[in-house]
C-alpha positions in Angstrom: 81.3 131.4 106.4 81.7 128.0 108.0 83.7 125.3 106.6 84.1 121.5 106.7 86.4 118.9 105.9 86.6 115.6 106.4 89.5 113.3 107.0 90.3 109.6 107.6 89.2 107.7 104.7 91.1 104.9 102.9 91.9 101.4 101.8 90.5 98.9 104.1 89.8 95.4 104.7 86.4 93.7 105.1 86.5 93.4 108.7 88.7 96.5 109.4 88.1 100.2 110.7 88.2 103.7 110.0 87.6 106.8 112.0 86.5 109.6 109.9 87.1 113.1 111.3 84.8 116.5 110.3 87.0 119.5 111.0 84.2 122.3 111.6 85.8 125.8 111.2 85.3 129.8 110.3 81.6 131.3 111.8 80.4 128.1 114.0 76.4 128.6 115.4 76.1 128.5 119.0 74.2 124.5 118.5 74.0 122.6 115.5 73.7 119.0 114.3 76.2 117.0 111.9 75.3 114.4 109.5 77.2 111.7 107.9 76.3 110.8 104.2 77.8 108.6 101.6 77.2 108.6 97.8 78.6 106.3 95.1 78.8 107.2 92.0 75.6 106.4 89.8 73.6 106.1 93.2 71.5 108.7 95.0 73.7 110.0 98.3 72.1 108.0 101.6 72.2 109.5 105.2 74.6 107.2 107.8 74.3 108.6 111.0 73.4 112.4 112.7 74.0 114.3 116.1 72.3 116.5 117.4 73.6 119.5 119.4 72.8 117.8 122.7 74.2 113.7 121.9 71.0 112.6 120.4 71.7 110.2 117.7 70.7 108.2 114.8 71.9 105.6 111.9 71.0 104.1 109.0 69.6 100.3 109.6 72.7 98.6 108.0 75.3 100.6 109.7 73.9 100.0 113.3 75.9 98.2 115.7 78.9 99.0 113.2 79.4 102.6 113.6 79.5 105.5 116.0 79.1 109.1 116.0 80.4 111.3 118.2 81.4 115.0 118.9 83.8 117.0 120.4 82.6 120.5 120.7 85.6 122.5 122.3 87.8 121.0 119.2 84.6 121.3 116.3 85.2 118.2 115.3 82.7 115.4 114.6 83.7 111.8 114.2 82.6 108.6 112.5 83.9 105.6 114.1 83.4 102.6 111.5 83.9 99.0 112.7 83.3 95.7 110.7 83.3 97.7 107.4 81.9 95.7 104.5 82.5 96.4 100.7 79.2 97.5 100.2 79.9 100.8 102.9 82.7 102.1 100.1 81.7 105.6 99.1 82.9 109.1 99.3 81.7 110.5 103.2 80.9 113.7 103.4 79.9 115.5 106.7 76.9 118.3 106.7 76.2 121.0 109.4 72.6 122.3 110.3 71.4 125.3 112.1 68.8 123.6 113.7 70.0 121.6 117.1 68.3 118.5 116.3 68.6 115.6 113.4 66.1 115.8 110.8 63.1 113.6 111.0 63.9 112.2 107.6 67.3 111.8 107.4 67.8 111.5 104.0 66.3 115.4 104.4 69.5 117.2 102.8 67.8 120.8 102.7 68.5 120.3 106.6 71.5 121.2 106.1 73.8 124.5 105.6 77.5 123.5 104.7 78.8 120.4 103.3 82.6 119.4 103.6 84.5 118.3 100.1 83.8 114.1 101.0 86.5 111.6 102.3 86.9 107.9 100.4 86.3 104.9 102.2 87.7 101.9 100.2 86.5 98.1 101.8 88.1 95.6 99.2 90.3 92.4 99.8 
């Protein structure tokens, strides 16, 4: 069984930053890819940002420039860095792991992945 959970959410200012952590534990595969998703209540849950097992990356349009993902494979952790945060990016994050090595095609493709962590909330209000 593989688990996740995230960590680093918050209250926040427009303008501020967050670094959300994905602690991976329990039976890890040899490669796999992380996703970043958020969902607000009322609204379908939207893809933010993937890795693959070898760096490859992608975002959603309105987070690009903004935020960065990154991994640390000796420590299983994935990370979201989020700069510039704007009220519309509050939500509850979770973070998803794949078998497969690479990012999904369509990102919003949520059958990609096997586990889901429990979701962190990120808060962007004055």
């Amino acid at each position: 069984q593989t688990q996740l959970v995230e960590s680093g959410g918050g209250l926040v200012q427009p303008g501020g930053s967050l670094k959300l952590s994905c602690a991976i534990s329990g039976d890890t595969p040899y490669s796999y890819a992380v996703g970043w998703f958020r969902q607000v209540v009322g609204r379908e849950r939207e893809a933010v940002s993937c890795i693959g097992n070898g760096g490859a990356t992608d975002y959603l349009d309105s987070v690009k420039g903004r935020f960065t993902i990154s991994r640390e494979d000796p420590e299983k952790t994935v990370y979201l860095q989020m700069n510039s945060l704007k009220p519309e990016d509050s939500a509850v994050y979770h973070c998803a792991l794949s078998f497969y090595s690479d990012c999904p095609k369509n990102p919003d493709e949520e059958d990609w992945y096997d586990y889901w962590g429990q979701g962190t909330q990120v808060s962007v209000s004055s």
